[in-house]
N, C-alpha and C positions, 0 to 999 in steps of 0.2 A: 531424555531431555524434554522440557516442556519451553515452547515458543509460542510468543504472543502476537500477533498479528494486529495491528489497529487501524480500523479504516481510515479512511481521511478526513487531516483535521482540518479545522475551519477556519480561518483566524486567528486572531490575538486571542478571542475567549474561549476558541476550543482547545490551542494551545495552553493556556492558562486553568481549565477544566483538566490536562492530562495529567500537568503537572499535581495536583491537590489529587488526584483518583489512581495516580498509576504506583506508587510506590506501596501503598497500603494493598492494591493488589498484586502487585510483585510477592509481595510477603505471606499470605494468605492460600495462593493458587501453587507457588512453589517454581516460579518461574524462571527460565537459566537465564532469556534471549528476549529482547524485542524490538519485534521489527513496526515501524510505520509511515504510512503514505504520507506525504508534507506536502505534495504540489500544490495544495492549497494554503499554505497554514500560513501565509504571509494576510495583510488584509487587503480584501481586494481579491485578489489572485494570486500564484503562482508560488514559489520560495524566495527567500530573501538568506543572507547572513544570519541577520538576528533571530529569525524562526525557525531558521533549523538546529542552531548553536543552543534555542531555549529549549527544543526538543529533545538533544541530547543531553544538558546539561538536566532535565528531568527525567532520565532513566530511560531514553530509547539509545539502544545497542546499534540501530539501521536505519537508515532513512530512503523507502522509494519513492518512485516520481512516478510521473504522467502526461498527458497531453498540455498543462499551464507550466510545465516545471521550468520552458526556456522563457519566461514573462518578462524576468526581471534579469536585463543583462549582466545586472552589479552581481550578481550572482555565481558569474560563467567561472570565474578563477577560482572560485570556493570547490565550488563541483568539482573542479579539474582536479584540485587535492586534496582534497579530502577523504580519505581511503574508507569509509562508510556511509557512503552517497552511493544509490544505483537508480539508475534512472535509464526511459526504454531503451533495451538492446538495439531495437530496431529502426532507433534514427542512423544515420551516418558517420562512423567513426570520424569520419576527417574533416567533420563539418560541427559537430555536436557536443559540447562540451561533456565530462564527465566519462561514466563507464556504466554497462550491463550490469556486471557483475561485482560481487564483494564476496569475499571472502573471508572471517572473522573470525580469527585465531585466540581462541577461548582456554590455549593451554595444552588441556589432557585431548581437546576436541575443536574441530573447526566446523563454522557452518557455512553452508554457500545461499547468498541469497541474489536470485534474476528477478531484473520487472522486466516486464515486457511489453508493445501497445498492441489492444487489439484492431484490425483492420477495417471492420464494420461502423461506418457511421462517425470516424474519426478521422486525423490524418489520413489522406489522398499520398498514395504516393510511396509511403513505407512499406518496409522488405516484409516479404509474410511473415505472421507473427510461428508459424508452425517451426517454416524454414530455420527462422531466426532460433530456437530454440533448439534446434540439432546442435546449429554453430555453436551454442554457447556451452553446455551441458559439459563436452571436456575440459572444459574449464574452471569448471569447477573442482574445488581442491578437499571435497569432503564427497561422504555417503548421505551427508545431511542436507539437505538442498529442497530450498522454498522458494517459490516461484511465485510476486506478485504482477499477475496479469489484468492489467488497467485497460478494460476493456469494455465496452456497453451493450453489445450484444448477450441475452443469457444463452441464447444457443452455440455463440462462439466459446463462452468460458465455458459450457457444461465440454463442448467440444474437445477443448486444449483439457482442461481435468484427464477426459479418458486417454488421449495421446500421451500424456505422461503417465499414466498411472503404472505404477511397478519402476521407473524410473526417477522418480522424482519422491521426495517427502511430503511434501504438500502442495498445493494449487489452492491459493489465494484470490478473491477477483473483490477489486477496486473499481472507483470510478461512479459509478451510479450511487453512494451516498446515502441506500437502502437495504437494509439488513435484510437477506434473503434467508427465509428457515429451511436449506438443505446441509450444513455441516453435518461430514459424514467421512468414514474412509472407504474409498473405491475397493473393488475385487482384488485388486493386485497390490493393495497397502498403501497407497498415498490418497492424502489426506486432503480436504477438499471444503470450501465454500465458494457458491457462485459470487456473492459481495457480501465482506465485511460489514459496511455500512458508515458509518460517519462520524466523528467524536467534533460536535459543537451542539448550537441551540437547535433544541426540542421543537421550538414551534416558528418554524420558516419552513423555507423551500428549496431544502437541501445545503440550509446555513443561511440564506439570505432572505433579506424581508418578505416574507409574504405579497403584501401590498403592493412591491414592484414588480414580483413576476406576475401575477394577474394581472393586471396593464400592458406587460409586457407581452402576453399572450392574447388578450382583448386589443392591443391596436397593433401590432407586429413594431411597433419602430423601439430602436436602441433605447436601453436604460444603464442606468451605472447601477452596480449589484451591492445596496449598502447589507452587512451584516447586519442578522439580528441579534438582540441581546433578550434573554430571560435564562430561565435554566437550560440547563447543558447534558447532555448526555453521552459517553463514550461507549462505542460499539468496536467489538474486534473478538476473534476467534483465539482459542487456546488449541493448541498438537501439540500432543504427549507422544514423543516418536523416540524408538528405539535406539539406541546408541549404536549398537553395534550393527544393523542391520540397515538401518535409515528409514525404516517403514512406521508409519502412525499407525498408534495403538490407540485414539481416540482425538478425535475432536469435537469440540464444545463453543459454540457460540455464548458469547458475553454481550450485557447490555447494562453499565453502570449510570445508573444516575445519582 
């Protein structure tokens, strides 16, 4: 089974860039599955209806979240049904709209896919992300099982990578919005990048105008984070992982422009 991983999109124009880049490589790379991070892909911030509905309506199989993903309240009832929404395990079932976990019944084959948050430098407050991750793993309803960990620390995701390794199929890590060049598969077969990286425009700061976050750094006070527009680029990871065994036999970083 070959799964796609795509980091997080940006807006209206990075949703709009996956749509025109993804089906052409759907076809091309041989891909069964895809999974990708949306807590951004509203503009502005967080998920919306409409940006996760266009997400799916152009060939994403999964959609996880993140630390913006509760932004936009008009959102909460979608989450809640939508049987292809995961978003972090590690907020509070009785408080947090949505689920950990999905489950994605492909037929001959099921995949499991967990987000997770990681605890460094992020929410205050949440269950540990390791903890969290025992809990949820029986839960899972397959041998196939990918695990996006939305996290900012790289020594936390290189961390959770080895804590799963031989247990999980792959370890994903989101959030930071910069394509890191470690994809690789660990000792014990699970498959592995510290961050995806990010599918919108090429020349901002990490989607957003340039020219606000210098300012925004040069005098510390609040700014509204307008998107940039020019060209567009989609970054995201390919695992080619065993069927019957659940272990990656390769992973390959992508970078479409």
């Amino acid at each position: 089974m070959r799964v796609l991983c795509i980091g997080d999109v940006v807006g209206s124009i990075g949703c709009r860039f996956l749509r025109a880049k993804l089906p052409a490589l759907k076809k091309v790379k041989g891909i069964d599955v895809v999974i990708c991070n949306a807590e951004n892909s509203a503009d502005g911030n967080g998920v919306t209806v409409p940006s996760a509905q266009y997400l799916f309506d152009s060939g994403v199989d999964v959609l996880t979240l993140g630390n913006h993903a509760f932004r936009r309240k008009e959102a909460f009832e979608y989450m809640d049904s939508h049987p292809f929404i995961a978003r972090p395990a590690n907020f509070p079932d009785n408080a947090a709209p949505g689920k950990g976990i999905v489950n994605l019944d492909l037929g001959r084959r099921v995949v499991s896919v967990i987000n997770l948050m990681g605890n460094m430098y992020l929410e205050s407050g949440l269950d540990c992300a390791f903890d969290v991750i025992d809990r949820m793993l029986p839960l899972a309803e397959s041998n196939i099982i990918l695990v996006d960990f939305h996290a900012e620390a790289t020594s936390e995701k290189r961390a959770m990578g080895y804590y799963l390794d031989g247990r999980v199929s792959a370890v994903f890590g989101t959030h930071t919005h910069v394509q890191t060049a470690d994809a690789q598969v660990l000792p014990h077969g699970t498959g592995y990048i510290t961050d995806v990286g990010m599918t919108g425009t090429i020349h901002s700061v990490l989607g957003v105008k340039t020219d606000i976050i210098i300012q925004k750094f040069k005098t510390k006070l609040p700014a509204r984070f307008d998107l940039a527009d020019g060209d567009c680029k989609l970054e995201c990871v390919l695992f080619d992982i065993d069927d019957k065994t659940g272990k990656c036999k390769s992973a390959e970083s992508l970078h479409v422009e």
